[in-house]
N, C-alpha and C positions, 0 to 999 in steps of 0.2 A: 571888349572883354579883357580880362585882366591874365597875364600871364599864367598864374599861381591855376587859377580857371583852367587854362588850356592842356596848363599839362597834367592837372590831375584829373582832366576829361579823356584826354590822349591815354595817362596811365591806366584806368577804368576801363578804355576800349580795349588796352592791350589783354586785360586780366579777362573781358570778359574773350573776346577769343580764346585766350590760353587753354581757359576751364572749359570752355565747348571741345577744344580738339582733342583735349585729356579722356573728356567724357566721350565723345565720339568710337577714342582709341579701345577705350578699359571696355565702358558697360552694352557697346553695340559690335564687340569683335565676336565670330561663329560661336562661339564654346560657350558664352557668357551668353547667347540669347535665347529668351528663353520667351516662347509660343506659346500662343492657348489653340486649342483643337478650337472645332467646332463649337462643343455642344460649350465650352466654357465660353464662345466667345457668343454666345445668347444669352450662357448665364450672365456675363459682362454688363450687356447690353439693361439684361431685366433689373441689375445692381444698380445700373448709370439714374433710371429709372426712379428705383425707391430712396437714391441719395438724392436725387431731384426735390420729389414731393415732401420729402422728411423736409429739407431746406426751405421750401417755400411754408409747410407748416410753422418750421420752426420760426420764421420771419414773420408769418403773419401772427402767432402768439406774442414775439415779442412788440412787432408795432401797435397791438394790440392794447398790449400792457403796458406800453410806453407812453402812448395817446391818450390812454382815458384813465389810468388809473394813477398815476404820475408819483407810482411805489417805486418805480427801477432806480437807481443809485448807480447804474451803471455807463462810463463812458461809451457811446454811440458805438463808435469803432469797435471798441472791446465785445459789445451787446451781437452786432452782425457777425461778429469775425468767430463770436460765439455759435450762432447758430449756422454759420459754415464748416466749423465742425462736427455740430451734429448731422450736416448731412454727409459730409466725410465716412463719418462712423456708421451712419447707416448704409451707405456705398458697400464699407470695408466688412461689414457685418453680412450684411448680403450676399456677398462674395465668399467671403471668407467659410462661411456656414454651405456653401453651394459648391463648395472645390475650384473655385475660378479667380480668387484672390493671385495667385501665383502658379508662375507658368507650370510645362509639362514637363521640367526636368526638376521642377519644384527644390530649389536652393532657398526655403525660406528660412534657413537658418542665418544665413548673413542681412536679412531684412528681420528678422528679430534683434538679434546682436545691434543693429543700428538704429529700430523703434525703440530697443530699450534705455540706449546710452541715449538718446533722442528726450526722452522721457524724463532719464532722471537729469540731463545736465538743465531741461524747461523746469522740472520741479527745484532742483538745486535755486537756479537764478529766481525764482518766486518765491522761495523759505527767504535768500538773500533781500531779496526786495520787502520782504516783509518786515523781518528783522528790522531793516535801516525805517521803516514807518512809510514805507511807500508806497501800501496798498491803497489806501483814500487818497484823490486829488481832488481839493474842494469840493467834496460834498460826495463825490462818486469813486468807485472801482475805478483806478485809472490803468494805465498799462500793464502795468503788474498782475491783471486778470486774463493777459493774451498770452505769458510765460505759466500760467495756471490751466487757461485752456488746451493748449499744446501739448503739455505734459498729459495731462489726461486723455489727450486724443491721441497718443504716442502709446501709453500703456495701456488705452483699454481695443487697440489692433494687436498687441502682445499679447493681454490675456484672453484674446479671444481666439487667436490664433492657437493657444497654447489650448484652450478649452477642447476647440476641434481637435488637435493634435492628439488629447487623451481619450476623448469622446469616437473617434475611428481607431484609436489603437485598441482602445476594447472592448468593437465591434467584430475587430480580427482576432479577437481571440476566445 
């Protein structure tokens, strides 16, 4: 193995420690945790569930349509990593429509602030990527459709979130 190898393997283990004790410190100290009761943590459960089956549907439609009808123009990777956001989304939908998305001290204002800047920096780098002509690599959606999927799976947990948000606010009133 080559020097240059060693130590930016060495540097990589130090950074990935770093970020775990950081994490560790910040988003697992008393004040910052934040619990699901019981009943959410069945709602959880029933979530874990329909993002499951959503994902295996979504996979079997697209192998589906990959196989026999040989329309898809889209990178493999890009194709799956697609339909693992839809079950993402359906997890996040499930949850989120059932009050179990976010714990029992419910700060989901700081997980919107960061789905949305999440969102728009994946939408920015895809207008980017478009722009420079990097949507097609030979013949397919190449990368630049996984900064497309992200974004969309980034903002449509924002706007659904925000849906329930309006949709229980003017229940209670």
């Amino acid at each position: 193995m080559s020097t240059p190898y060693i130590i930016g393997f060495v540097c990589g283990l130090i950074c990935v420690v770093l970020v775990y004790a950081i994490k560790r410190k910040v988003l697992h100290s008393k004040s910052r945790c934040e619990e699901l009761d019981e009943r959410q943590k069945i709602i959880n459960g029933q979530a874990y569930k329909v993002g499951f089956f959503s994902l295996m549907a979504a996979n079997f439609v697209y192998a589906f349509v990959e196989s026999n009808l040989n329309t898809v123009h889209i990178n493999n990777f890009v194709g799956v990593f697609a339909c693992c956001c839809v079950g993402i989304i359906a997890y996040a939908g499930y949850s989120i429509f059932h009050d179990s998305y976010y714990g029992i001290k419910n700060q989901s204002n700081r997980y919107l602030i960061f789905f949305t800047l999440m969102g728009i920096v994946s939408g920015l780098s895809a207008v980017i990527q478009i722009a420079r002509g990097n949507l097609v690599e030979n013949g397919e959606i190449g990368d630049t459709g996984m900064f497309i999927c992200c974004s969309i799976l980034m903002l449509t947990v924002v706007i659904m979130t925000l849906i329930h948000k309006a949709t229980r606010k003017n229940d209670e009133e």
